[in-house]
C-alpha angles and dihedrals in degrees: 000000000000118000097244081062102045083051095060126079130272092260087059108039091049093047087048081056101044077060101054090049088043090059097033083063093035088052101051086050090056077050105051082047101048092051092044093053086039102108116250119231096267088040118097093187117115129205121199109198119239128230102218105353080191104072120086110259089223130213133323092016123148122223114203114191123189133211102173100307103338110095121186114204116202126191134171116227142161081347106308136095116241119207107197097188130190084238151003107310128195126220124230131190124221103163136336096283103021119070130176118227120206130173107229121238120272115248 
């Protein structure tokens, strides 16, 4: 335990302690996440891992999302939502407000 520590009272040497376990148990659980979303050997997915996934993107910010070598890039303008693909995709409805992109195969 570092010295300022030892100096202050009980209260707060027990409540410095309540937060490192706090973030000992908050840490293996970043953990436990981050190795479920790591790509296996046999999986071309990718995940980047994100400084604070709580803050609001913004506006105007681009999302690139990436499947091997094909990458989709999503970005919300002027109300509406813009899909830039690696490649053709095809659009497909599922309900009136629900809808599947897919890149087509390459020829």
């Amino acid at each position: 335990m570092d010295d300022r520590i030892r100096k202050q009272p009980a209260w707060v040497r027990d409540h410095i302690s309540d937060l490192n376990s706090r973030i000992a148990s908050l840490s293996a659980a970043l953990d436990e996440a981050r190795a479920a979303l790591t790509a296996g050997p046999d999986d071309s997915d990718v995940f980047a891992e994100m400084s604070d996934v709580s803050r609001p993107l913004g506006k105007g910010v681009d999302v690139t999302f990436g499947t091997g070598d094909d990458t989709y890039t999503v970005s919300l303008r002027d109300e509406a939502l813009y899909v830039d693909a690696a490649r053709d995709l095809s659009i497909e409805p599922v309900t009136s407000f629900v809808v599947v992109l897919r890149m087509k195969e390459s020829r």
